[in-house]
C-alpha positions as CSV (number, residue, x, y, z in Angstrom):
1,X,-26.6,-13.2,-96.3
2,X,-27.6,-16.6,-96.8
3,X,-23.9,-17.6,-99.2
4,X,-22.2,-15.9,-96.6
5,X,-19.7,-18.0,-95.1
6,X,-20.7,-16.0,-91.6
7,X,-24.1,-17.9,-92.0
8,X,-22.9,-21.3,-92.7
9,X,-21.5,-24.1,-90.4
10,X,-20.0,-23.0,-87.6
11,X,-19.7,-19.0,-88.9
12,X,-20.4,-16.2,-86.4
13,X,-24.1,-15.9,-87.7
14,X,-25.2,-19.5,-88.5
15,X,-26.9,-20.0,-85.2
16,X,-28.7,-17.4,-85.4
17,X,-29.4,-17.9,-89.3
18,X,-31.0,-21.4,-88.4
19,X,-32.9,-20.3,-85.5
20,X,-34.2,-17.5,-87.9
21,X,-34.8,-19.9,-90.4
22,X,-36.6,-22.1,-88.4
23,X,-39.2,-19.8,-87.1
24,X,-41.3,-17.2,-88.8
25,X,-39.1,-15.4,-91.3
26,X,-39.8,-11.6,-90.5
27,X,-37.5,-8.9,-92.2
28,X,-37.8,-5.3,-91.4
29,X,-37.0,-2.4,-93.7
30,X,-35.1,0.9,-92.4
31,X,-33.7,4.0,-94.2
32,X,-30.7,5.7,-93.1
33,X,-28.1,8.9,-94.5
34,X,-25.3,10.1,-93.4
35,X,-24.2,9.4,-89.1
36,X,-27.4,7.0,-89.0
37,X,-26.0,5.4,-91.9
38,X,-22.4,5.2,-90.5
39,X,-23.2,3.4,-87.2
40,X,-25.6,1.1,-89.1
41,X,-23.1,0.5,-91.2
42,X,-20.2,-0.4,-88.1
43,X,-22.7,-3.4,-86.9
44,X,-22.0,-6.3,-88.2
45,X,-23.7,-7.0,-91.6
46,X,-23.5,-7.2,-95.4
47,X,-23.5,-3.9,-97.6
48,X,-24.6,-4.6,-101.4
49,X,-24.2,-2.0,-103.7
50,X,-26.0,-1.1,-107.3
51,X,-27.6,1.2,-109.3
52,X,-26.6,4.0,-107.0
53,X,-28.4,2.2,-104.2
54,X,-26.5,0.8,-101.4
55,X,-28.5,-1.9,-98.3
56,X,-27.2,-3.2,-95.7
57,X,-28.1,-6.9,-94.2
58,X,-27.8,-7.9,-90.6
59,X,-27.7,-10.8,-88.8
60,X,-31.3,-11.9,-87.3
61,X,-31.6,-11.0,-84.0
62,X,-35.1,-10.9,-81.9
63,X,-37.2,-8.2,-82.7
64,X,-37.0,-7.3,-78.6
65,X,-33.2,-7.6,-79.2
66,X,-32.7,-5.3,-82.1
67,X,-29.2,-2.9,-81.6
68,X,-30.4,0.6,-80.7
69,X,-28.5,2.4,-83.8
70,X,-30.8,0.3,-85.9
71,X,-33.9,0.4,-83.8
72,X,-34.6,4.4,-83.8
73,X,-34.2,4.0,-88.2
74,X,-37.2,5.1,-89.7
75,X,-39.4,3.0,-91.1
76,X,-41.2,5.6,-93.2
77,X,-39.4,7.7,-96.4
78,X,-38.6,4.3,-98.0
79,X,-40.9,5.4,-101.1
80,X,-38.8,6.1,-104.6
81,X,-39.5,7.9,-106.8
82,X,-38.3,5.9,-110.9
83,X,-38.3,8.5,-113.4
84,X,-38.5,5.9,-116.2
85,X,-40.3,2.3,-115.9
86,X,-37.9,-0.3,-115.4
87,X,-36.7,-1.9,-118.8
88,X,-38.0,-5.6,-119.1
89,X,-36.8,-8.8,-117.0
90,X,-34.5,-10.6,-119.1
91,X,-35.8,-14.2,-118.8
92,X,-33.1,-15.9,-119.1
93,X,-32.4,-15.0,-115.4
94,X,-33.9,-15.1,-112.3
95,X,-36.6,-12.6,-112.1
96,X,-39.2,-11.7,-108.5
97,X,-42.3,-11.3,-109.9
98,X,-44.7,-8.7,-107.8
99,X,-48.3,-9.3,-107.0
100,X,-49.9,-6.9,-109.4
101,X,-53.0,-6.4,-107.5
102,X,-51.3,-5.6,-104.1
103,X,-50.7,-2.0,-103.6
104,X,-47.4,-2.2,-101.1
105,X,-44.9,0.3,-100.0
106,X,-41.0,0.4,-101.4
107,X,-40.0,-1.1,-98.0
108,X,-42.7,-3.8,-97.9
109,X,-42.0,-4.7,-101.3
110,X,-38.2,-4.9,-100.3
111,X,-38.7,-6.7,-97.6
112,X,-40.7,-8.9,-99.7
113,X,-38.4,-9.2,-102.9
114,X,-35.9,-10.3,-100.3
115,X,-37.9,-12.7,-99.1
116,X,-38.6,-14.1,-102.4
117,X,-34.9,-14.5,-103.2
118,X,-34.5,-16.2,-99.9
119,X,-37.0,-19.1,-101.3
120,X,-35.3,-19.4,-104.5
121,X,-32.3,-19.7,-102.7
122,X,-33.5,-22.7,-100.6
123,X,-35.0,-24.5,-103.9
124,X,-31.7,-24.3,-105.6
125,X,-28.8,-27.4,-105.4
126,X,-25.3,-26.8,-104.2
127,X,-23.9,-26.5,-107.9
128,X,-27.0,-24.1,-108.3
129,X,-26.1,-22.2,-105.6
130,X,-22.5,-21.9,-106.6
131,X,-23.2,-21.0,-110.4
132,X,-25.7,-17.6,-109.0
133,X,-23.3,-16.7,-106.0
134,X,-20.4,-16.4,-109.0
135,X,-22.4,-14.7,-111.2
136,X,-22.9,-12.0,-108.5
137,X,-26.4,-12.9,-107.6
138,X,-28.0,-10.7,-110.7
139,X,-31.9,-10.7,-110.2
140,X,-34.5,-8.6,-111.6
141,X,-37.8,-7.6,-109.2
142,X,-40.6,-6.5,-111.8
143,X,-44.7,-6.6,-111.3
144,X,-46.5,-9.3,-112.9
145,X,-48.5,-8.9,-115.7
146,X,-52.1,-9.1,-114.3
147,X,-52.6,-12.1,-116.9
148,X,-49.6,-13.8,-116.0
149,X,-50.0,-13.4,-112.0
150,X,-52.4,-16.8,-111.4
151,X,-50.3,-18.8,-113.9
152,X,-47.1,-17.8,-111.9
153,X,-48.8,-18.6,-108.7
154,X,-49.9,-21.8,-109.8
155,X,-46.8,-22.6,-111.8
156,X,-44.4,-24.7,-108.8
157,X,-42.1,-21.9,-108.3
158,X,-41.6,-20.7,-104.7
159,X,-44.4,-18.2,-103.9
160,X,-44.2,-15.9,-100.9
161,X,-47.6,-15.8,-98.7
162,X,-47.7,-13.2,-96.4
163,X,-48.2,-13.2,-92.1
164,X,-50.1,-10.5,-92.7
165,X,-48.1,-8.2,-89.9
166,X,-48.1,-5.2,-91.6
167,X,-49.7,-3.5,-94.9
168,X,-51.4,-6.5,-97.0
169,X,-53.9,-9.4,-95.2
170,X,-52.5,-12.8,-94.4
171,X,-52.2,-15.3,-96.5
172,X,-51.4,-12.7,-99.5
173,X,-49.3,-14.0,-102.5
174,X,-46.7,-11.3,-102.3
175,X,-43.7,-12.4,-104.7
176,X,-43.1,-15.7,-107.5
177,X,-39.4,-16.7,-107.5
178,X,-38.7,-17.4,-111.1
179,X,-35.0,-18.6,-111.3
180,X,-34.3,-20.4,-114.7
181,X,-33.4,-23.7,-112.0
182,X,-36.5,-23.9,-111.2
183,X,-38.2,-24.0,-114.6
């Protein structure tokens, strides 16, 4: 969403991009099949695909404003269910790094991972910028080791602190952004 050229300049979305930007960054996470799915999918957005997983990113809008085939999504049912622990981050890419002590949901943490992403993107030059976006944006989201979690917090790297709106209290150190830029 944010390399979109949509969110950018004069694009279709940049205004509201900024004004998003600008104020509290708030990201909600839905779950949709089938006809829910297919309207969702006919607003305007971004659909990434991987791993058999498919989301869909819209523009910000106010949460009073939200289109009404996204607004009656459920919020719950978001849970998965790995059959297999993931396989290590490679660290030689970027990699969000979970709180460990934090027991969130699969949305929250999504909404969270996304969030962490965002900061990296923000802390990364042009060339930076341009070198991820052509690599296809790969990114691992794994939970810290409980040893490692206070020296990534403390490390420099962008950390996300939670408003405290839902699930965790505020203030909460949700997600590290480890990109190898950063380092």
């Amino acid at each position: 969403m944010l390399a979109d050229e949509r969110s950018v300049g004069d694009g279709a979305w940049a205004q509201a991009m900024r004004d998003w930007q600008d104020a509290r960054i708030r990201k909600v996470v839905r779950r949709a099949r089938g006809a829910e799915w297919r309207r969702a999918e006919a607003l305007p957005g971004i659909t990434v695909t991987g791993g058999g997983a498919e989301v869909r990113v819209f523009p910000p809008v106010p949460l009073d404003g939200w289109p009404k085939d996204l607004a009656r999504l459920q919020v719950s049912g978001t849970d998965l269910d790995d059959p297999e622990p993931p396989a290590p981050a490679d660290p030689s890419g970027p990699v969000l790094w979970l709180n460990p002590g934090l027991d969130m949901s699969a949305g929250k943490a999504m909404a969270q991972a996304g969030h962490g992403a965002q900061l990296a993107w923000w802390e990364l030059s042009g060339s930076e910028r341009t070198a991820w976006r052509d690599a296809g944006f790969p990114l691992a989201v794994r939970t810290a080791d409980p040893d490692a979690w206070q020296r990534l917090t403390a490390s420099g790297l962008p950390v996300v602190r939670d408003a405290g709106y839902t699930e965790i209290a505020a203030g909460s150190c949700t997600v590290v952004a480890d990109h190898p830029a950063l380092r």
